[in-house]
KEKE-3310 file (N, C-alpha, C; in steps of 0.2 Angstrom, whole numbers, plus 5000, padded with zeros to 4 digits):
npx = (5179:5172:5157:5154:5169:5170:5164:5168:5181:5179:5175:5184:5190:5187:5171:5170:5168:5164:5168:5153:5148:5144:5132:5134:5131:5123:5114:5105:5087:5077:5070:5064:5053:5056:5069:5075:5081:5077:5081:5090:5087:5087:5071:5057:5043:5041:5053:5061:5064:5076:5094:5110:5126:5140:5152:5144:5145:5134:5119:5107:5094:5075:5066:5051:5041:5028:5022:5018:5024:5019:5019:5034:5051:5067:5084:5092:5110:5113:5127:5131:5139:5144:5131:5128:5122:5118:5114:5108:5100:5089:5076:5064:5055:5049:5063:5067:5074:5076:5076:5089:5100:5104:5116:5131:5146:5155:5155:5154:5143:5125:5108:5094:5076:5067:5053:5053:5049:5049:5042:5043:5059:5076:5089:5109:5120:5135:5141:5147:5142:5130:5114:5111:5124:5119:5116:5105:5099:5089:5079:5064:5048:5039:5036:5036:5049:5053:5059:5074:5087:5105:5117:5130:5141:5140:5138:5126:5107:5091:5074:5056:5045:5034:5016:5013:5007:5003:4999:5001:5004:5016:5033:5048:5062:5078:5094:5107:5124:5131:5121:5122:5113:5099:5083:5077:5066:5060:5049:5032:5023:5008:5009:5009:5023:5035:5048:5063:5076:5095:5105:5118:5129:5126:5121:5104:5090:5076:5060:5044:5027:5010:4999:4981:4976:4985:5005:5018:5034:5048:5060:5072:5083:5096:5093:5078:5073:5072:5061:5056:5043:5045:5040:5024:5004:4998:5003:5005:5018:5032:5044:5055:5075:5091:5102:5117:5124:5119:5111:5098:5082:5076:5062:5045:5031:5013:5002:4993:4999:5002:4995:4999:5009:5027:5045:5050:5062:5067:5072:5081:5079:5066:5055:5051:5046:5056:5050:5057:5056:5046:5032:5017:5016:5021:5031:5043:5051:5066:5083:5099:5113:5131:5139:5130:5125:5115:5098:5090:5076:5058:5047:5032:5020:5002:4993:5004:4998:4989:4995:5009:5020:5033:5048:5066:5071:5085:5088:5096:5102:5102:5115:5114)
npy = (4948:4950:4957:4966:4970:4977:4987:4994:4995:5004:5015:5025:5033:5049:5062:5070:5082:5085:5093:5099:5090:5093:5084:5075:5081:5072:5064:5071:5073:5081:5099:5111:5128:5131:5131:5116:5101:5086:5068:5056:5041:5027:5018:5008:5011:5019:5032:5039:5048:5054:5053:5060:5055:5055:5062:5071:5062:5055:5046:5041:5032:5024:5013:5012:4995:4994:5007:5023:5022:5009:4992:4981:4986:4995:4997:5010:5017:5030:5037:5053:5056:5051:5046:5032:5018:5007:4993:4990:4985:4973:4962:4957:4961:4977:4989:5002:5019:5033:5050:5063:5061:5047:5042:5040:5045:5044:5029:5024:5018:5015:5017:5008:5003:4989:4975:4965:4947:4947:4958:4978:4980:4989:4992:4989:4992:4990:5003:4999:4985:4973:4965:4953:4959:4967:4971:4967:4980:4983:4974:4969:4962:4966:4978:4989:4994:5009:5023:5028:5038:5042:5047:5059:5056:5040:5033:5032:5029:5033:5032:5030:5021:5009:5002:4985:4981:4995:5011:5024:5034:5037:5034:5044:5038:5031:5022:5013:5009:4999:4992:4994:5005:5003:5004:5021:5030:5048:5056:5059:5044:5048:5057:5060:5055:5057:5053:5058:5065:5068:5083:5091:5093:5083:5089:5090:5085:5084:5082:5076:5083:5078:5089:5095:5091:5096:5092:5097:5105:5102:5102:5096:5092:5078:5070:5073:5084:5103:5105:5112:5121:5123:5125:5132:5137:5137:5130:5115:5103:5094:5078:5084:5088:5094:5109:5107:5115:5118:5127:5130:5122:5110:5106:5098:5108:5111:5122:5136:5145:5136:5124:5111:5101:5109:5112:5120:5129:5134:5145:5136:5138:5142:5153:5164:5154:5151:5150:5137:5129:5131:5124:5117:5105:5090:5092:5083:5075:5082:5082:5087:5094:5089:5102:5110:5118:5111:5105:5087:5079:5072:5070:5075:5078:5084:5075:5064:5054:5048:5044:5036:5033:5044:5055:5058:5073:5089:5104:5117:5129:5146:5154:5158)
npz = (4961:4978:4980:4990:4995:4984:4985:4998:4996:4985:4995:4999:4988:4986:4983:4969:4959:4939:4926:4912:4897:4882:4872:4857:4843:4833:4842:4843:4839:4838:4839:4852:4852:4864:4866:4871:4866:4860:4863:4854:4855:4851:4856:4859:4869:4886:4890:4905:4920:4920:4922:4928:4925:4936:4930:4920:4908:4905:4904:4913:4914:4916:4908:4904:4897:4892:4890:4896:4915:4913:4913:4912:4918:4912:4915:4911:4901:4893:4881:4880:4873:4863:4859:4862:4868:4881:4890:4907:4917:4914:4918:4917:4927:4938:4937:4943:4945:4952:4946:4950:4964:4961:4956:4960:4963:4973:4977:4964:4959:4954:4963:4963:4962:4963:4958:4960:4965:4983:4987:4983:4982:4988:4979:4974:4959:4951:4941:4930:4930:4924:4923:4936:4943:4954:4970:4985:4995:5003:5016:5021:5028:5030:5024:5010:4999:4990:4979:4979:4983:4985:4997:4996:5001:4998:5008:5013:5011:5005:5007:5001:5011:5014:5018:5013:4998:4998:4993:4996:5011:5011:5019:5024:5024:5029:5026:5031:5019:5023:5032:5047:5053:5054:5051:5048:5053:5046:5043:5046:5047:5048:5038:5021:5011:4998:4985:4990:4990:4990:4997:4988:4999:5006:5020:5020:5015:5003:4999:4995:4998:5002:5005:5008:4995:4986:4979:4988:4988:5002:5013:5025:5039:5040:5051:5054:5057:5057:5049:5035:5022:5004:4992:4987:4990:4981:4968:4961:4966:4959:4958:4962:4963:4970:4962:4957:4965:4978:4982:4973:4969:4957:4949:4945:4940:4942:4940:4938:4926:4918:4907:4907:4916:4918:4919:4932:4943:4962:4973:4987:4998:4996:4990:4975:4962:4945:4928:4918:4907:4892:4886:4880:4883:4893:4905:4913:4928:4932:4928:4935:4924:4932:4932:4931:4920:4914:4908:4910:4905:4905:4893:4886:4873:4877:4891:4899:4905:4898:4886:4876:4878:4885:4880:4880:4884:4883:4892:4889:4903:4911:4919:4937)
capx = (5180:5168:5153:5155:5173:5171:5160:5171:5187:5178:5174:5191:5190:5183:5168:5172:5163:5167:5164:5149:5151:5138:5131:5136:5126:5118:5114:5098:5082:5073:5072:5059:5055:5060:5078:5073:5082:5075:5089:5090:5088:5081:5069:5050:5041:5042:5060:5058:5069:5086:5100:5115:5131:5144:5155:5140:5145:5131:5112:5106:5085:5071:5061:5045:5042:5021:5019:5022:5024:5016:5025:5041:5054:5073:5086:5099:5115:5116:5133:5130:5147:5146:5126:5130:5116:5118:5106:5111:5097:5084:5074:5056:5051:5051:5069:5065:5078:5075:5082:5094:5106:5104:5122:5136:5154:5162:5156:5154:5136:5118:5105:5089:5070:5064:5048:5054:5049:5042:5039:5050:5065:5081:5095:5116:5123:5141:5141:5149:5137:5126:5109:5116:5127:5116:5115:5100:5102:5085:5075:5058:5044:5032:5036:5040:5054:5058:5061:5078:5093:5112:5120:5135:5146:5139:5137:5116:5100:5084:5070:5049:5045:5025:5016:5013:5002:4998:5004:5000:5004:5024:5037:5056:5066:5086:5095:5113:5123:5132:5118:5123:5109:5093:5078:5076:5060:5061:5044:5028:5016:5002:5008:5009:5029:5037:5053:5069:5084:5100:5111:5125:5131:5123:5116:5099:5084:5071:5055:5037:5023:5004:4994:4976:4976:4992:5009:5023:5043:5048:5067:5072:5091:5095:5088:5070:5074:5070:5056:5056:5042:5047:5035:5018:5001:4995:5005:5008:5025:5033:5050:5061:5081:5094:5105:5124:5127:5113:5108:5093:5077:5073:5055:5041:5024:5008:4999:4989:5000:5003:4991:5002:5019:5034:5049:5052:5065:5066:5078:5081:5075:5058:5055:5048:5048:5055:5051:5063:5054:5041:5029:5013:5012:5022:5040:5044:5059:5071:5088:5104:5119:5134:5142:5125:5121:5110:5093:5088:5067:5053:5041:5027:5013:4998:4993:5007:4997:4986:5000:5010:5026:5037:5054:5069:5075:5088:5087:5103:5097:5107:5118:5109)
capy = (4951:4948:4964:4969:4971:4982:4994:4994:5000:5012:5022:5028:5041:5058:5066:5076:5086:5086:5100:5095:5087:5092:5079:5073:5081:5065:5064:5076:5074:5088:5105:5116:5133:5133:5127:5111:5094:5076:5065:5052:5036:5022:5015:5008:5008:5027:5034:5042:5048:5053:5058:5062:5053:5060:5066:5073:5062:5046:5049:5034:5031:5021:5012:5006:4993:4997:5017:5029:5018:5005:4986:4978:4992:4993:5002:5010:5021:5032:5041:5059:5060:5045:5043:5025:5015:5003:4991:4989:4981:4969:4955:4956:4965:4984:4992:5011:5024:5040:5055:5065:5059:5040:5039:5042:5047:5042:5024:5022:5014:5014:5013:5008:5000:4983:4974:4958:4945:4946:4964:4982:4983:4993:4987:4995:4990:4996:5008:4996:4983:4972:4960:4949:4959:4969:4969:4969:4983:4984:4968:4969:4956:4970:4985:4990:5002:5011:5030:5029:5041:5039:5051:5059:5051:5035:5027:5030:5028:5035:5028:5029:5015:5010:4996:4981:4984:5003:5018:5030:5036:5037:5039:5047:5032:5033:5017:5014:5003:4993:4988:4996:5008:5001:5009:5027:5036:5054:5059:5053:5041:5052:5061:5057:5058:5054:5055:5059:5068:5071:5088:5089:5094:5081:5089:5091:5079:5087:5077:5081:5080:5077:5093:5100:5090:5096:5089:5103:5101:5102:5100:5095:5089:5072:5068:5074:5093:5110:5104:5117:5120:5127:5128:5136:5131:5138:5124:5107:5103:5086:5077:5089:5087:5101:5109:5104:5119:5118:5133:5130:5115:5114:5103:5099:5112:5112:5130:5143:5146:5131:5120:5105:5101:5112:5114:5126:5130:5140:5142:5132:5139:5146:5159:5166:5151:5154:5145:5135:5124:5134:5120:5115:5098:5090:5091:5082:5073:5085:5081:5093:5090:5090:5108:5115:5121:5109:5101:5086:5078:5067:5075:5072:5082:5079:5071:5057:5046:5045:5043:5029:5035:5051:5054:5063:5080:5093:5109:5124:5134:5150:5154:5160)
capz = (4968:4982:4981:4997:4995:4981:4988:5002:4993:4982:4999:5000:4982:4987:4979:4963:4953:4935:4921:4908:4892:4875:4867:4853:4838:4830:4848:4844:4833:4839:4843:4852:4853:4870:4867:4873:4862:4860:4864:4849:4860:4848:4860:4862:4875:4889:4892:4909:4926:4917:4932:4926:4927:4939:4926:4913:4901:4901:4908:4916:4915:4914:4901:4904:4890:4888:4890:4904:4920:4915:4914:4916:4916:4914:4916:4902:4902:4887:4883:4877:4868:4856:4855:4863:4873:4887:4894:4912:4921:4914:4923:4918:4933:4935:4940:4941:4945:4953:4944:4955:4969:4961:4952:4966:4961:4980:4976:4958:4960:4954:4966:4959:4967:4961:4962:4960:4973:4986:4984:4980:4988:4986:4976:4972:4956:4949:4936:4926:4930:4921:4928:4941:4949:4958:4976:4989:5001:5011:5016:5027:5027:5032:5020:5003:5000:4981:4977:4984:4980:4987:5001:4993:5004:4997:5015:5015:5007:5007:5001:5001:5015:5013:5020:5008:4995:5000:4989:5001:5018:5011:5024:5021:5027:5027:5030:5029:5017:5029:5037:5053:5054:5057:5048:5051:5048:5046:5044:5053:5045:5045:5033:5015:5009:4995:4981:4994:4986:4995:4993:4986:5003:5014:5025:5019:5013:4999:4997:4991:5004:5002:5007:5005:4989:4981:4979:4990:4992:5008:5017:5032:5039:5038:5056:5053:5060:5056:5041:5029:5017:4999:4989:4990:4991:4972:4963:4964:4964:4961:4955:4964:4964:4969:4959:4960:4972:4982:4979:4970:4968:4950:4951:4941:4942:4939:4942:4935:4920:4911:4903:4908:4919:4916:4926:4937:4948:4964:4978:4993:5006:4996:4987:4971:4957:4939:4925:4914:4902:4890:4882:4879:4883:4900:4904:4920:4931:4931:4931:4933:4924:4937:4932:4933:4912:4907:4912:4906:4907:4901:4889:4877:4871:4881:4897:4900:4909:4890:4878:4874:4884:4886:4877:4885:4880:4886:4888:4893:4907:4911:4925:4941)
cpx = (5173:5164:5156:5160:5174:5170:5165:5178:5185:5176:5182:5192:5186:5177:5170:5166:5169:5163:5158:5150:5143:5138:5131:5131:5120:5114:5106:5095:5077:5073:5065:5060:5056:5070:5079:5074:5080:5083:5086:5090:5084:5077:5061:5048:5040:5049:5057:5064:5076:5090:5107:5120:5136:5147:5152:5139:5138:5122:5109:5095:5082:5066:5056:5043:5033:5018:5019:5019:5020:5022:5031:5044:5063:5079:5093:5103:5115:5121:5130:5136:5147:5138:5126:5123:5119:5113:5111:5108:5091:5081:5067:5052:5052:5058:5068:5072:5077:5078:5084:5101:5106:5111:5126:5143:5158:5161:5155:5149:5130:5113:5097:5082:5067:5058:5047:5051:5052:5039:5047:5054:5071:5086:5102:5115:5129:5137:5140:5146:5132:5121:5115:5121:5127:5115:5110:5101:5096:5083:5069:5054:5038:5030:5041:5044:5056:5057:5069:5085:5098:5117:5127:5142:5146:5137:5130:5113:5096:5080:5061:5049:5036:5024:5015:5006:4997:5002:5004:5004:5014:5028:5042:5059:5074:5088:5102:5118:5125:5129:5119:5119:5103:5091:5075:5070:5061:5054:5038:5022:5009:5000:5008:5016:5030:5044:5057:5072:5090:5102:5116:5129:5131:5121:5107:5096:5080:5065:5048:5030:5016:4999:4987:4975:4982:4998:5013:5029:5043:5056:5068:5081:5090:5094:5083:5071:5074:5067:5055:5050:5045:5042:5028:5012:4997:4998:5006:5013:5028:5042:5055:5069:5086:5098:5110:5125:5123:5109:5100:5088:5074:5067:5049:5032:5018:5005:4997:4991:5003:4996:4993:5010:5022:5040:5049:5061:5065:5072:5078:5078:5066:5059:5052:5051:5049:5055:5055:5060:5047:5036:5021:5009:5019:5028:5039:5049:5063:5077:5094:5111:5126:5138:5133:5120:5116:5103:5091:5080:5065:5049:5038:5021:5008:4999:4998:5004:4990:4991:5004:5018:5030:5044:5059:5072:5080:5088:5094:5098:5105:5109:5113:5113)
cpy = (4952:4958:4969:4973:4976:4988:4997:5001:5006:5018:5027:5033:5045:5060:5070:5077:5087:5090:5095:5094:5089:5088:5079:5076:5075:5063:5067:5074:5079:5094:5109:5121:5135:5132:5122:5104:5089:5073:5058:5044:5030:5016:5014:5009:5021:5026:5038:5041:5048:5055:5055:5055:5056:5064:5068:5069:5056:5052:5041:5035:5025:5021:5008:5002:4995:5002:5019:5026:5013:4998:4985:4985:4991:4997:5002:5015:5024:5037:5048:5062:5056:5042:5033:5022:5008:5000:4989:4983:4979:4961:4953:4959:4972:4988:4998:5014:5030:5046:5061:5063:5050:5035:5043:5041:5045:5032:5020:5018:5018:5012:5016:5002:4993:4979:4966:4953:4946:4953:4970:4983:4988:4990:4993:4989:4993:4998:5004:4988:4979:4967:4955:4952:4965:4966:4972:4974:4982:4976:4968:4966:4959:4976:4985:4995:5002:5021:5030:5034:5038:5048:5054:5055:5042:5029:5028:5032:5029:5034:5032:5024:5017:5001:4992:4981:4991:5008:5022:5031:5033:5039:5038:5041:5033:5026:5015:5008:4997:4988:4989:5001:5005:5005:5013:5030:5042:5056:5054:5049:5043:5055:5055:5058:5054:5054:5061:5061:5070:5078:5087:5090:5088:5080:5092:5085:5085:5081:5082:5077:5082:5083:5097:5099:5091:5094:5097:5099:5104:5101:5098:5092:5082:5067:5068:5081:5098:5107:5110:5118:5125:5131:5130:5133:5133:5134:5118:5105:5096:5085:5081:5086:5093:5102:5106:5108:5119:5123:5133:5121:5118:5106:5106:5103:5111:5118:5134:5145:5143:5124:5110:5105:5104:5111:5119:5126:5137:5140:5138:5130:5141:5152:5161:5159:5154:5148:5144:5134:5131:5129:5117:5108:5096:5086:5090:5078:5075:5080:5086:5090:5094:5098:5115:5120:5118:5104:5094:5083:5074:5073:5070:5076:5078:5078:5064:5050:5042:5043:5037:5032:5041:5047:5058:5068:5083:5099:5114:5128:5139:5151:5158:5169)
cpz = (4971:4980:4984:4999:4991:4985:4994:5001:4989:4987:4999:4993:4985:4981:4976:4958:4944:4931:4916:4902:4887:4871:4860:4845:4835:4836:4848:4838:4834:4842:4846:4851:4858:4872:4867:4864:4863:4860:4858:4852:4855:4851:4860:4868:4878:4893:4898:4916:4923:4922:4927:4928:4932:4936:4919:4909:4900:4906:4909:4916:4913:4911:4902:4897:4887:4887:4898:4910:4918:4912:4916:4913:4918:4914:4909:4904:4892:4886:4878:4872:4861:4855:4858:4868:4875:4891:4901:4916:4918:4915:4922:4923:4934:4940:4937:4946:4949:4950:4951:4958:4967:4958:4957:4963:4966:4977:4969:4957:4960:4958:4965:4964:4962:4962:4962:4966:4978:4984:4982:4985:4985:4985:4972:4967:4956:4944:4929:4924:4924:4926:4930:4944:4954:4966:4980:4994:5007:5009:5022:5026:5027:5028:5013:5001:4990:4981:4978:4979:4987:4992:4998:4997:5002:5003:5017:5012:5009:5002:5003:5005:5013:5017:5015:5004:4996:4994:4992:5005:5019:5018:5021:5024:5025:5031:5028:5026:5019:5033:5045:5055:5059:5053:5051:5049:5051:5045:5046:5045:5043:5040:5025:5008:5003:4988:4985:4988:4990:4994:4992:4992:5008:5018:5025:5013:5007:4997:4996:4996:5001:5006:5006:4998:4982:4985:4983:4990:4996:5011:5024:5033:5040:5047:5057:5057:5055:5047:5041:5023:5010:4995:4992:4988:4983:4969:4967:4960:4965:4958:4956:4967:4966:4966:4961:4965:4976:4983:4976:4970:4962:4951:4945:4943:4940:4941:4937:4927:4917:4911:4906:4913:4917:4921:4926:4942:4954:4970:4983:4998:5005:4993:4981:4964:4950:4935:4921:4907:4898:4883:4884:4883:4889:4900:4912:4923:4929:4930:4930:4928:4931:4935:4930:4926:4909:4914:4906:4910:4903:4900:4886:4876:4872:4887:4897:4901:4903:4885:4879:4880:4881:4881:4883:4880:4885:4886:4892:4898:4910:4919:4931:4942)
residu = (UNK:UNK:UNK:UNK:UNK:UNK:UNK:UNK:UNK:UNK:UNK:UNK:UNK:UNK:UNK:UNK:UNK:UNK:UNK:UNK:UNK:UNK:UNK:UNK:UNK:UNK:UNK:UNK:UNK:UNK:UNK:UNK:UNK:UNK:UNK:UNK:UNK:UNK:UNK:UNK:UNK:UNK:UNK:UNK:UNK:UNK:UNK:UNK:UNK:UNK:UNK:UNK:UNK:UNK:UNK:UNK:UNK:UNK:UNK:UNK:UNK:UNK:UNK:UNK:UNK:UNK:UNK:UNK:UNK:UNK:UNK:UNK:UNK:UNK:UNK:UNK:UNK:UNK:UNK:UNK:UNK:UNK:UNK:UNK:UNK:UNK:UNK:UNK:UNK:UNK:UNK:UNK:UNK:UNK:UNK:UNK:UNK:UNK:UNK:UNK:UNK:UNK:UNK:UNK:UNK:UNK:UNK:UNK:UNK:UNK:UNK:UNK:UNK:UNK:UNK:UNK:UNK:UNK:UNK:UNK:UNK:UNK:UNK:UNK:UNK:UNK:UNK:UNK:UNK:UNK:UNK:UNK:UNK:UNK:UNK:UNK:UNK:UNK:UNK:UNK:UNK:UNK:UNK:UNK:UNK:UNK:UNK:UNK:UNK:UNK:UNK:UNK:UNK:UNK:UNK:UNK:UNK:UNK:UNK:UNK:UNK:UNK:UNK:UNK:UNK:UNK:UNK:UNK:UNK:UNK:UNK:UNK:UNK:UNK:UNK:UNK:UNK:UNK:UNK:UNK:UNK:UNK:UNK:UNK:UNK:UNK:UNK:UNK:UNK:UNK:UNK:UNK:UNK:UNK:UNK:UNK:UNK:UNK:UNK:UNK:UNK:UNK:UNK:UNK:UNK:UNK:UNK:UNK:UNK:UNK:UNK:UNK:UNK:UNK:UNK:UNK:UNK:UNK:UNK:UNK:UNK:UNK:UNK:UNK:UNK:UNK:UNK:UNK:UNK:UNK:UNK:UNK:UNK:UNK:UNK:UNK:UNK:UNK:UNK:UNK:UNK:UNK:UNK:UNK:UNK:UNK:UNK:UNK:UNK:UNK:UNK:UNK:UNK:UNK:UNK:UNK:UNK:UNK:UNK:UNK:UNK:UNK:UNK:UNK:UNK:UNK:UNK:UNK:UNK:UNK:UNK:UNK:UNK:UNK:UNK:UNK:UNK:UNK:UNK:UNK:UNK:UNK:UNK:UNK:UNK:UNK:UNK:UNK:UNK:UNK:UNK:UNK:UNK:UNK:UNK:UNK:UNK:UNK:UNK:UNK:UNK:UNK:UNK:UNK:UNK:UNK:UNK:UNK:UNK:UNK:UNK:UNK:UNK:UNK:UNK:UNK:UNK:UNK:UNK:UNK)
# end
């Protein structure tokens, strides 16, 4: 059946939320004393960006094959009930994932960034999907687009837009899949934006913006109106998702009293951060599960960006 076609029909299911599912005992090799599980995932290379399934039961991430971000990178589906592993997306080139709004339950599709020729662009899979039958969404001669998550409605995309060969000077981009939009920028070029996330409601953006040297989250509606900052300017805050209810951004910190990364969460609008994660060494790329009790993260003791790559762990987090 023609892509397009699917995509098409699968808009007609309604968003649902489904209750969350515990992995599978064998499922774990480790325990901290935070609460915090290693997920059993027999892999080389660094595990990293896990985002839930719709319905809890799979976690979707990326594997760099030489250590934390560095080389070709692919993507895998692992099922939390049966321990199971799925490769979805390998090509040689790096397909990264964003944890968060990246796996959409109205369309039943993954949407992930590629840096395949000519450079990174934005690409839907299905679910159920393997390489090949991915589809290109954005295409621009002049800019490179990847961070991107998926509108619960599944009808639009937001991404990082940069010029070609820049890392900097991110902007928020939302661009629709139809192709009936146009490229929207939401925030201005001067700033420095970066990893969009949708809510669960739709009408709000969360992204992490470049100030005074540290990393803030920030909100804004899906027009570029009433920006919002969250966080504050004693930590630097990065990898920020919303909970299911939107109620809460749980995001990764740096500050004052940890040594290294932890998560945190704080509420929406701002306010007093609480910590979740209690560890040594740096837990980062939240993701929630869809009924709201479980977090899962890349970790590893140490600075990431010196060690050979991160694992993923899980941790229960209590109701608010």
């Amino acid at each position: 059946m023609n892509a397009f076609l699917i995509f098409t029909l699968s808009l007609i299911f309604a968003f649902q939320q489904f209750p969350g599912v515990e992995a599978h005992p064998t499922s774990y090799t480790a325990r901290r004393p935070d609460g915090a599980r290693r997920l059993n995932i027999n892999l080389t290379g660094s595990l990293q960006n896990p985002s839930f399934s719709p319905d809890g039961k799979s976690l979707l991430f990326t594997r760099f094959r030489d250590g934390y971000n560095k080389g070709s990178s692919d993507l895998y589906i692992y099922n939390l009930e049966t321990g199971s592993l799925r490769l979805l997306m390998s090509d040689n080139t790096s397909n990264v994932n964003l944890p968060g709004s990246s796996w959409n339950a109205t369309i039943h599709a993954i949407v992930f960034s590629s840096d395949r020729e000519p450079h990174d662009e934005i690409y839907l899979i299905d679910e159920n999907g393997s390489t090949g039958d991915e589809v290109r969404i954005t295409d621009r001669q002049n800019k490179q687009s990847f961070e991107p998550t998926l509108s619960p409605d599944g009808r639009w995309v937001v991404f990082e837009s940069h010029d070609i060969d820049v890392e900097d000077d991110g902007i928020i981009t939302i661009y629709k899949l139809d192709h009936s939009s146009g490229y929207i920028n939401l925030t201005s070029p001067l700033q420095n934006c970066k990893q969009p996330n949708w809510s669960p409601t739709g009408d709000r953006i969360l992204y992490q913006r470049f100030v005074s040297g540290k990393w803030s989250v920030w909100t804004m509606n899906t027009d570029g109106s009433d920006v919002t900052r969250v966080t504050g300017p004693e930590e630097s805050a990065t990898d920020a998702v919303f909970s299911p209810d939107g109620q809460w951004i749980i995001y990764s910190s740096e500050n004052d009293n940890v040594e290294l990364a932890n998560i945190y969460k704080i509420p929406a609008g701002g306010g007093t951060p609480v910590r979740i994660t209690k560890y040594r060494g740096y837990d980062g790329a939240p993701a929630v599960s869809p009924d709201g009790s479980r977090i899962a993260f890349e970790s590893v003791f140490g600075d990431p960006e010196e060690s050979t790559g991160t694992k993923l762990w899980v941790i229960n987090i209590s109701g608010d």
